[in-house]
C-alpha positions, 0 to 999 in steps of 0.5 A, a space after each residue: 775048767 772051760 769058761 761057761 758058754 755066753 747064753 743064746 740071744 732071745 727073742 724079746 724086745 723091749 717095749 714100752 707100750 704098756 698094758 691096754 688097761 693103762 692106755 684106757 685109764 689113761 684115754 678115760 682120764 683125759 676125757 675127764 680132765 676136759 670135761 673138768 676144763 670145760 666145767 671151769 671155762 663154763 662157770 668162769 665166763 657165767 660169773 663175768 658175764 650178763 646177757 647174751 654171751 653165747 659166744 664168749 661162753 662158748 670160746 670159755 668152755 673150748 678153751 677150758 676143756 682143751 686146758 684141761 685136757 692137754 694138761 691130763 694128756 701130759 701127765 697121762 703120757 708122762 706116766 705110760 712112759 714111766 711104766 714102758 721104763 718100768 717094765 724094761 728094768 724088771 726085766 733086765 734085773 730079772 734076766 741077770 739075776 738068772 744068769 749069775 745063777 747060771 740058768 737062761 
């Protein structure tokens, strides 16, 4: 009995950029977490200081905001590149799972 031919290479390559639906959701959650950061930095230098703050109140939300966007843009970024993981693994289980049964 001949041994079975190996199947023909494919076109796919892995990516990990995941859907636009994520990178949005991700974009959009940023966004937000500065703006949290920002509301933070905001109520924090309200409550230290009295009179004319204009400067050290601005410097606060600034600071606040980048904070809390750099943290929410970690995650972010952490997660897309789970999900890029992701998908290479499902399909590579998908594709062996077809050639042990002997399709492509």
């Amino acid at each position: 009995m001949p041994a079975p031919a190996p199947p023909p290479p494919d076109d796919y390559s892995p990516t990990a950029l995941p859907s636009t639906a994520a990178r949005v959701l991700a974009f959009a959650s940023i966004i937000l977490g500065g703006l949290a950061g920002a509301l933070i930095g905001w109520a924090l230098a309200d409550l230290q200081c009295d009179g004319d703050c204009t400067l050290v109140m601005g410097l606060a939300i600034l600071g606040g905001a980048l904070a809390g966007a750099g943290g929410v843009a970690v995650v972010a970024t952490l997660a897309l590149r789970a999900m890029g993981e992701w998908r290479v693994a499902d399909r590579d289980r998908d594709r062996s799972a077809v050639i042990r049964r002997g399709g492509r």
